[in-house]
HTML snippet that shows the backbone in 3Dmol.js (N, CA, C, O; Angstrom):
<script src="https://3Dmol.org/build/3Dmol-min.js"></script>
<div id="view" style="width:600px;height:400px;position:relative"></div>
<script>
const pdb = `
ATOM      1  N   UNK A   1      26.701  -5.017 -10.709  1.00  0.00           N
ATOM      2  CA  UNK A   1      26.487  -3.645 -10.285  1.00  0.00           C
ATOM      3  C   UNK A   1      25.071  -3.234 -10.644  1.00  0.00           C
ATOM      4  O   UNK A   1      24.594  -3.797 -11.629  1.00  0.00           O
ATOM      5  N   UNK A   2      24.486  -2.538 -10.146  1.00  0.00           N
ATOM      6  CA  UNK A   2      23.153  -2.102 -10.254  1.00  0.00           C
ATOM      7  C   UNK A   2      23.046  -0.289 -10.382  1.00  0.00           C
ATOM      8  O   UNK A   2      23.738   0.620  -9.922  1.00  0.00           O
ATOM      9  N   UNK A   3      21.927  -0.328 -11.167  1.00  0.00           N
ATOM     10  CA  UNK A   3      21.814   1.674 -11.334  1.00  0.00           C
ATOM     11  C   UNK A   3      21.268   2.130 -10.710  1.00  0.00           C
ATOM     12  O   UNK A   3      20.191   1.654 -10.350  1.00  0.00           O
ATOM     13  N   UNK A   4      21.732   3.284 -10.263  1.00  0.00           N
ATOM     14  CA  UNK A   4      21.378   4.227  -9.271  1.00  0.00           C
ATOM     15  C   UNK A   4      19.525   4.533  -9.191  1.00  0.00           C
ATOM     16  O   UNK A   4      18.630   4.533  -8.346  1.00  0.00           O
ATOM     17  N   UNK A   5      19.700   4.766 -10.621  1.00  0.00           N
ATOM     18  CA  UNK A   5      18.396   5.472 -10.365  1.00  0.00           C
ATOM     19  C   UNK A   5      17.287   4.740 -10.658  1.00  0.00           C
ATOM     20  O   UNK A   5      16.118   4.929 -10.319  1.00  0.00           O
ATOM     21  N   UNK A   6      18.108   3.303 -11.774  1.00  0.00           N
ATOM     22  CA  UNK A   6      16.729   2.474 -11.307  1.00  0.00           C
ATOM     23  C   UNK A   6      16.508   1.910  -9.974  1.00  0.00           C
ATOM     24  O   UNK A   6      15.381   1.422  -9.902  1.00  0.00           O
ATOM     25  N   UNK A   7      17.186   1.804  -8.892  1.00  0.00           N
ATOM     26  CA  UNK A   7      16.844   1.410  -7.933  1.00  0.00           C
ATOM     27  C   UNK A   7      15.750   2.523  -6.952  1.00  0.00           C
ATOM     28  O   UNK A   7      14.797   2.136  -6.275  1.00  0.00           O
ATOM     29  N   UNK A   8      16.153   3.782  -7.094  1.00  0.00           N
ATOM     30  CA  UNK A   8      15.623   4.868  -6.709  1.00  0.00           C
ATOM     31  C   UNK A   8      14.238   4.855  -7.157  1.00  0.00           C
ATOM     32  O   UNK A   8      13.492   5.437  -6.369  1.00  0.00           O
ATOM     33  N   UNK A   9      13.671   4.365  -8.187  1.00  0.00           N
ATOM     34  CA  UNK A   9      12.514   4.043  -8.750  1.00  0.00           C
ATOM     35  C   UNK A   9      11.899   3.294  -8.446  1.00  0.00           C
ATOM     36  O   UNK A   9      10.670   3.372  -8.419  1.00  0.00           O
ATOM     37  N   UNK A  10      12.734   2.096  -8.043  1.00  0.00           N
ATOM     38  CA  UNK A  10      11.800   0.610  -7.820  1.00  0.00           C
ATOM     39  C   UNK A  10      11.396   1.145  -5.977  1.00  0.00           C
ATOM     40  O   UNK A  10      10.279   0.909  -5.518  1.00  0.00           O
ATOM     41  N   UNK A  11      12.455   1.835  -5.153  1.00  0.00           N
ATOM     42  CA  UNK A  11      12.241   2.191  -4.128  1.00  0.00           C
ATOM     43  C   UNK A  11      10.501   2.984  -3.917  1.00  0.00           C
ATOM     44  O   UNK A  11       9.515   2.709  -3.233  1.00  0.00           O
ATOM     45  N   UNK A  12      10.856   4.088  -4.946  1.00  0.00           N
ATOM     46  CA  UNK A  12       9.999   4.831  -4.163  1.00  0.00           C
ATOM     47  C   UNK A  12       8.246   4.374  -4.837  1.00  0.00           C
ATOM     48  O   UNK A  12       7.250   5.056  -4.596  1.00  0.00           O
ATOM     49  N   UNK A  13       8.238   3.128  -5.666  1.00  0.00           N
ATOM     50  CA  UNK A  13       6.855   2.598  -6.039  1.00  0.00           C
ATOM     51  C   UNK A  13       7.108   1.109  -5.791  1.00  0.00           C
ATOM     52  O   UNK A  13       6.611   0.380  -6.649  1.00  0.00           O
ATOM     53  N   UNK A  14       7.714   0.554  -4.891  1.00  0.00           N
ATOM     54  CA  UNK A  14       7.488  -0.368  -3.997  1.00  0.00           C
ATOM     55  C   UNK A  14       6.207  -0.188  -3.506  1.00  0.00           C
ATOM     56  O   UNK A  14       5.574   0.866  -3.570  1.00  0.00           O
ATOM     57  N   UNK A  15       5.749  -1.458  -2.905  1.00  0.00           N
ATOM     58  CA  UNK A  15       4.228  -1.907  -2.251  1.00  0.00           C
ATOM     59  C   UNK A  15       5.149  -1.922  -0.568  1.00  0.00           C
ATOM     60  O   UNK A  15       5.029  -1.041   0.284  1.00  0.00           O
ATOM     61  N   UNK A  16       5.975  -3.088  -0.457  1.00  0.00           N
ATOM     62  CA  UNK A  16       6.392  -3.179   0.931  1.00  0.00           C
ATOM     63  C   UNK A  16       8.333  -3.105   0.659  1.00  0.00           C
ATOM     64  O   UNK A  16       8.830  -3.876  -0.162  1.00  0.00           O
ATOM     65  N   UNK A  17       9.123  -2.224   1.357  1.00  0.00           N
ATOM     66  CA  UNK A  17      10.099  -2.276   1.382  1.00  0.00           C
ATOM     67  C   UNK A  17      10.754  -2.292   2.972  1.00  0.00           C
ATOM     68  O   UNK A  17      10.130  -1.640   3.810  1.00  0.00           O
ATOM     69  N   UNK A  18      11.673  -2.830   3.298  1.00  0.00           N
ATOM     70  CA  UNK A  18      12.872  -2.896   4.485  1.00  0.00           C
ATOM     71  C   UNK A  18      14.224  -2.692   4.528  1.00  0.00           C
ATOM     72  O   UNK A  18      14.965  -3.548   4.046  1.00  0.00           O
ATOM     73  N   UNK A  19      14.673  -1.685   5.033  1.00  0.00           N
ATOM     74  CA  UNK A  19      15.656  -1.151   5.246  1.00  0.00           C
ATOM     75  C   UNK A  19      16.565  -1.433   6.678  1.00  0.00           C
ATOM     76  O   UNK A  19      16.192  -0.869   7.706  1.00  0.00           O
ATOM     77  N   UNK A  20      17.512  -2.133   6.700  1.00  0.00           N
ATOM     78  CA  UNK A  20      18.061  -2.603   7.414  1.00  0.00           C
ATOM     79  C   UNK A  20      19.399  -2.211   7.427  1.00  0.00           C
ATOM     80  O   UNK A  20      19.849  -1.948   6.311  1.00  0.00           O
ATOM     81  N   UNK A  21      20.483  -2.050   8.760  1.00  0.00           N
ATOM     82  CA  UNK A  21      21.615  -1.276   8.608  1.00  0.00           C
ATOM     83  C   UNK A  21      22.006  -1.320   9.917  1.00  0.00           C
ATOM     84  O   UNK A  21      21.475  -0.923  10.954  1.00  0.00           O
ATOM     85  N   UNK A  22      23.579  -2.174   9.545  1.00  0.00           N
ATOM     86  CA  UNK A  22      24.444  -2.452  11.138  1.00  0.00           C
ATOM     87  C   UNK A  22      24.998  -1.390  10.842  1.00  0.00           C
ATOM     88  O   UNK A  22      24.525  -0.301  10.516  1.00  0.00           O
ATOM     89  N   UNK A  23      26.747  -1.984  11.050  1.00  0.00           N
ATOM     90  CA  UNK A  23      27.601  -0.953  11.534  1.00  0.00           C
ATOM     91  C   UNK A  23      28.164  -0.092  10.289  1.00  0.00           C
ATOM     92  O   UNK A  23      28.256   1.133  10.355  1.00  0.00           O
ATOM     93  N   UNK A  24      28.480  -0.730   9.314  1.00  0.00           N
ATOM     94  CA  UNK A  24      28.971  -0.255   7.522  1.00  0.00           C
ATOM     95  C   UNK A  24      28.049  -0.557   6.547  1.00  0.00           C
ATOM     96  O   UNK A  24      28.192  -0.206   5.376  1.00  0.00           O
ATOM     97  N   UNK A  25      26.931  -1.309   7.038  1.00  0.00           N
ATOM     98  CA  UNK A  25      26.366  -1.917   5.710  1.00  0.00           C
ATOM     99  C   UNK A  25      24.830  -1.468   5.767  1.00  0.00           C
ATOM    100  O   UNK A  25      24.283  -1.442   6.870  1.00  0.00           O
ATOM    101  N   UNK A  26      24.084  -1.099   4.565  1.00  0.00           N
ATOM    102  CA  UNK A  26      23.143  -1.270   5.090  1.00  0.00           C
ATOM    103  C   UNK A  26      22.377  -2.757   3.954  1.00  0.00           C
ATOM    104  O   UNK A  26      23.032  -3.457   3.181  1.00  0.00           O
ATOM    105  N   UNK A  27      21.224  -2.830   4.159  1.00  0.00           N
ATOM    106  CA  UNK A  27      20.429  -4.052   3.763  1.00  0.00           C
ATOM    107  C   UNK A  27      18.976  -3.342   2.820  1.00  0.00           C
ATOM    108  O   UNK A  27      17.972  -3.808   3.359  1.00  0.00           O
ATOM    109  N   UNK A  28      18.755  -2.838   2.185  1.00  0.00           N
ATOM    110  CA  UNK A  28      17.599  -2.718   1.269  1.00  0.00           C
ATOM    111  C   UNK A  28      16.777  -3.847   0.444  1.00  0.00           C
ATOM    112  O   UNK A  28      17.108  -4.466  -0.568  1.00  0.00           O
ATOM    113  N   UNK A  29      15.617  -3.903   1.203  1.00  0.00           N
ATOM    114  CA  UNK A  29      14.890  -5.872   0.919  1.00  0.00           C
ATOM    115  C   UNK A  29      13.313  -5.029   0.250  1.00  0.00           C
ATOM    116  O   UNK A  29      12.798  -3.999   0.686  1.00  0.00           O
ATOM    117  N   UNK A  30      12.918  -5.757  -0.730  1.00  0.00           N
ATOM    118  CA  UNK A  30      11.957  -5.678  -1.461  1.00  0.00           C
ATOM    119  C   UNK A  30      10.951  -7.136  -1.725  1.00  0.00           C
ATOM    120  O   UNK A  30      11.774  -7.987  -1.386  1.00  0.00           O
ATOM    121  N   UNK A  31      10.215  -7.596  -1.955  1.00  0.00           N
ATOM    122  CA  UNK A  31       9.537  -8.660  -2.417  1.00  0.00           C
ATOM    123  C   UNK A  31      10.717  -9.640  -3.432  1.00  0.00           C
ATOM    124  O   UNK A  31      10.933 -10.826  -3.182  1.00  0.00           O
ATOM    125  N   UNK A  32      11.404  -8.876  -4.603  1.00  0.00           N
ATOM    126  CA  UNK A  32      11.811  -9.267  -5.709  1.00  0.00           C
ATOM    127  C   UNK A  32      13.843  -9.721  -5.971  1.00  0.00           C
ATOM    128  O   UNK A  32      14.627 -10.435  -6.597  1.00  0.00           O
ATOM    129  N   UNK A  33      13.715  -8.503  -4.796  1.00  0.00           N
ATOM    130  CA  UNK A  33      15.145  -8.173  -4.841  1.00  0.00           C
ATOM    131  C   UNK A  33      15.600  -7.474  -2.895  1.00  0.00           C
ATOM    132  O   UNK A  33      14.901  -7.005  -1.997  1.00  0.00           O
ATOM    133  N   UNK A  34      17.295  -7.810  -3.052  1.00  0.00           N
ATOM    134  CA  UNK A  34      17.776  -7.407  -1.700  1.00  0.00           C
ATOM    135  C   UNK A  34      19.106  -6.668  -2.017  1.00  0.00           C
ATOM    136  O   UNK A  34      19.865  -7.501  -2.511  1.00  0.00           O
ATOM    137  N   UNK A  35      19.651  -5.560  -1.944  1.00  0.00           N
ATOM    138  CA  UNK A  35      20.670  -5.176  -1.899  1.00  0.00           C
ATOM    139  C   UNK A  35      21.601  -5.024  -0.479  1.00  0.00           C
ATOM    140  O   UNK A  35      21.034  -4.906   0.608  1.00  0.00           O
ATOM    141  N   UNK A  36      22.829  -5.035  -0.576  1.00  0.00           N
ATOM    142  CA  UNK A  36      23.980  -5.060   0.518  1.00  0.00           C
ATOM    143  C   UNK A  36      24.844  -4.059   0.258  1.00  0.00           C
ATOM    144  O   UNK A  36      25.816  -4.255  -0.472  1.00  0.00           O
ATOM    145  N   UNK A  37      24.589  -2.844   0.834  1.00  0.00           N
ATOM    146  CA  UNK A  37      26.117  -1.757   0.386  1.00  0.00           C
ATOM    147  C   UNK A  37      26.263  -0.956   1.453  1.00  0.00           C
ATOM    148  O   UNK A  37      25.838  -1.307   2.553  1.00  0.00           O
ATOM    149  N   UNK A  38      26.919   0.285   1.248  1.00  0.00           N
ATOM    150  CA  UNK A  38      27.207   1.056   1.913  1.00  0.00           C
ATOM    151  C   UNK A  38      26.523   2.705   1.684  1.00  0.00           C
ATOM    152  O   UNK A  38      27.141   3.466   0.940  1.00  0.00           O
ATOM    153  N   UNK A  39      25.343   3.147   2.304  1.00  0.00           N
ATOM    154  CA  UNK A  39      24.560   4.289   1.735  1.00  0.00           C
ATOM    155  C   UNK A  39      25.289   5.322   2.030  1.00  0.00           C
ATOM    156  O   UNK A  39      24.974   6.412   1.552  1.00  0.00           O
ATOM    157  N   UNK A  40      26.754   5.163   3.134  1.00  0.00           N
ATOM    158  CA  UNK A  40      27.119   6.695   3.448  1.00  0.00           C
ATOM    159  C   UNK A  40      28.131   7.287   2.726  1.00  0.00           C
ATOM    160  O   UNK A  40      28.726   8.338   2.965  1.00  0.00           O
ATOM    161  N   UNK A  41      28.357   5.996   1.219  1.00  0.00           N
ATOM    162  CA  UNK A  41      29.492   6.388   0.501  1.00  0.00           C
ATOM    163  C   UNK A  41      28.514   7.398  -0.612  1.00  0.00           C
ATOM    164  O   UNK A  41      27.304   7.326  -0.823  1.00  0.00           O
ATOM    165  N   UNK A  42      29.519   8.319  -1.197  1.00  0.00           N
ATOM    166  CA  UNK A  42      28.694   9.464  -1.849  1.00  0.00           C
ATOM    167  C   UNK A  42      28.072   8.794  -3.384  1.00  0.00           C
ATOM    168  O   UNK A  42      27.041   9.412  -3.649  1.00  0.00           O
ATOM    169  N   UNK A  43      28.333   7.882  -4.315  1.00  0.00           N
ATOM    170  CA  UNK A  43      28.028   7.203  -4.908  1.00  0.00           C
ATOM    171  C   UNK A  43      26.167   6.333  -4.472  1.00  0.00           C
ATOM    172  O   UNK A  43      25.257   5.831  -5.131  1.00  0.00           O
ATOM    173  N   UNK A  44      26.387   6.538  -3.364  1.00  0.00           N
ATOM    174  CA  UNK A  44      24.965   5.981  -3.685  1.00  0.00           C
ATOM    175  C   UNK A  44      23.852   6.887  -2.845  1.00  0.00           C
ATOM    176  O   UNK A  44      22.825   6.387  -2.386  1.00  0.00           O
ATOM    177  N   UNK A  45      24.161   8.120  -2.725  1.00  0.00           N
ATOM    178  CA  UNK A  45      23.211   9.084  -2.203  1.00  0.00           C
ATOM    179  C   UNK A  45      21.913   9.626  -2.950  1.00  0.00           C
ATOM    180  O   UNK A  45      21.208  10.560  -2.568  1.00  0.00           O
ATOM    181  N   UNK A  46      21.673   8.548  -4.537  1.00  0.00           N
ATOM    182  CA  UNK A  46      20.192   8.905  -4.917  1.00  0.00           C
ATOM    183  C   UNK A  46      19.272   7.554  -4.132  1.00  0.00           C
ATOM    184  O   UNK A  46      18.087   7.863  -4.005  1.00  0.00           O
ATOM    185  N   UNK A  47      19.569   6.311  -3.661  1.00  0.00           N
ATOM    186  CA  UNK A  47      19.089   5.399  -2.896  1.00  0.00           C
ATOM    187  C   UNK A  47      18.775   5.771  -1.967  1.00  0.00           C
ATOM    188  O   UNK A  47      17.626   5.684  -1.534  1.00  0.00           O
ATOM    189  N   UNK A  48      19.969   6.426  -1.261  1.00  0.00           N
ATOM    190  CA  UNK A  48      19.563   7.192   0.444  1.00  0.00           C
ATOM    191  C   UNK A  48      18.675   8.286   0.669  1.00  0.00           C
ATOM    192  O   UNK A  48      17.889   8.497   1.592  1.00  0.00           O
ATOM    193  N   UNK A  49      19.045   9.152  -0.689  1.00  0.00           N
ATOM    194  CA  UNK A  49      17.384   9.973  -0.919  1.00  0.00           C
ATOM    195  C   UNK A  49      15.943   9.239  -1.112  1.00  0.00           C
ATOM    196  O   UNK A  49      14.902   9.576  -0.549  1.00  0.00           O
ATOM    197  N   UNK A  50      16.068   8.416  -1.815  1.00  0.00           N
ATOM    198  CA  UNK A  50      14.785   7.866  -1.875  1.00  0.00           C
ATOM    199  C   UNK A  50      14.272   7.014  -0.711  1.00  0.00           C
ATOM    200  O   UNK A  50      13.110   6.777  -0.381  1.00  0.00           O
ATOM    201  N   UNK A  51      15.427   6.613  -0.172  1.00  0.00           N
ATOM    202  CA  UNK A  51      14.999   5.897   1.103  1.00  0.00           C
ATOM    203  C   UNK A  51      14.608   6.777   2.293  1.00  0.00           C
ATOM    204  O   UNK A  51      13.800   6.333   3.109  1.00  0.00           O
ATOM    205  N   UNK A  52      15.085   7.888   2.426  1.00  0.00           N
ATOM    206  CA  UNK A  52      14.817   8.996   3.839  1.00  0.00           C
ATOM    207  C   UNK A  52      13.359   9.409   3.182  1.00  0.00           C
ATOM    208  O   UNK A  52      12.310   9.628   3.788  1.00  0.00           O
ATOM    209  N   UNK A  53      13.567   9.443   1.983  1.00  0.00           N
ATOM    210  CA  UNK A  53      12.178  10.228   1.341  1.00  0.00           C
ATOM    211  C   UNK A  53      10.935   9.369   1.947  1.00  0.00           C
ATOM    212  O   UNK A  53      10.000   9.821   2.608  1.00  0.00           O
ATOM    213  N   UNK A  54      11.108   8.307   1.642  1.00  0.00           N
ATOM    214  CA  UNK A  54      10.166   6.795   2.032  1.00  0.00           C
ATOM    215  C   UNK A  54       9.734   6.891   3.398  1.00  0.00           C
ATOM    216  O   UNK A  54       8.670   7.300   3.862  1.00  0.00           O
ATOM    217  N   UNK A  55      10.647   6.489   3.891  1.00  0.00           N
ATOM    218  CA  UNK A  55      11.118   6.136   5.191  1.00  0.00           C
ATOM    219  C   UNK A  55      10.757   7.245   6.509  1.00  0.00           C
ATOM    220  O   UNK A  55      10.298   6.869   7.587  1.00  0.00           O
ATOM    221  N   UNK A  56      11.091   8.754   6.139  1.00  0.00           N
ATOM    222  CA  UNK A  56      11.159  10.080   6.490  1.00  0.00           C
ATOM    223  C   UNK A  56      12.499  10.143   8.063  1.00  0.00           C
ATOM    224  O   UNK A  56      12.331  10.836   9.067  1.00  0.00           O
ATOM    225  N   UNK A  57      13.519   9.363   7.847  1.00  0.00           N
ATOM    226  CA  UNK A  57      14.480   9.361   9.104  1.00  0.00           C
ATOM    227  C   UNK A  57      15.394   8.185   8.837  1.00  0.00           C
ATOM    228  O   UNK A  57      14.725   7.269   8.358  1.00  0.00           O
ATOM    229  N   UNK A  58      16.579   7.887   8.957  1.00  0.00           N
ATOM    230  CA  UNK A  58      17.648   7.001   8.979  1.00  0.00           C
ATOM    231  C   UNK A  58      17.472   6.135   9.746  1.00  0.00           C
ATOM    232  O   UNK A  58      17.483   6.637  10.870  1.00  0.00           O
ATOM    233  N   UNK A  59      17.246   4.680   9.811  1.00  0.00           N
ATOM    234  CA  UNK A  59      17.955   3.817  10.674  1.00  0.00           C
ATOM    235  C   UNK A  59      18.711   4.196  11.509  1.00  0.00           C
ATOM    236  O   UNK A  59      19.373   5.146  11.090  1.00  0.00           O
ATOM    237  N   UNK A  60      19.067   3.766  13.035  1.00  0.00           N
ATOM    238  CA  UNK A  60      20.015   3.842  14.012  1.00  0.00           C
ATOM    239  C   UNK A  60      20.532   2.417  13.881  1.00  0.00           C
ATOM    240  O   UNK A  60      21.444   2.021  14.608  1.00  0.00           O
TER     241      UNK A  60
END
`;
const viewer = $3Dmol.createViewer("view");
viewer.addModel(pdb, "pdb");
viewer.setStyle({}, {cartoon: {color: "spectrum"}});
viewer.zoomTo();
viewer.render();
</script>
């Protein structure tokens, strides 16, 4: 399992990050590290903040 908010950290002072996302899952890829979950469960809505923050719009 991994922490919320350190990931939220490594997100938003990343150099190059990718955000990837089918139908349930999405894909968060870094140089170092890759995560596989689900951003629309309420548990991981400080990732999905930092990622819209990043990002400025959701994946389709």
């Amino acid at each position: 399992m991994f922490k919320q908010t350190k990931v939220s950290s490594e997100i938003k002072k990343s150099n190059s990050i990718y955000w990837y996302r089918t139908n349930d899952t999405d894909y968060v890829l870094t140089n170092y590290w890759i995560i596989k979950t689900d951003l629309k469960k309420s548990e991981n809505r400080k990732i999905l903040c930092a990622l819209v923050e990043r990002f400025g719009l959701i994946p389709g």
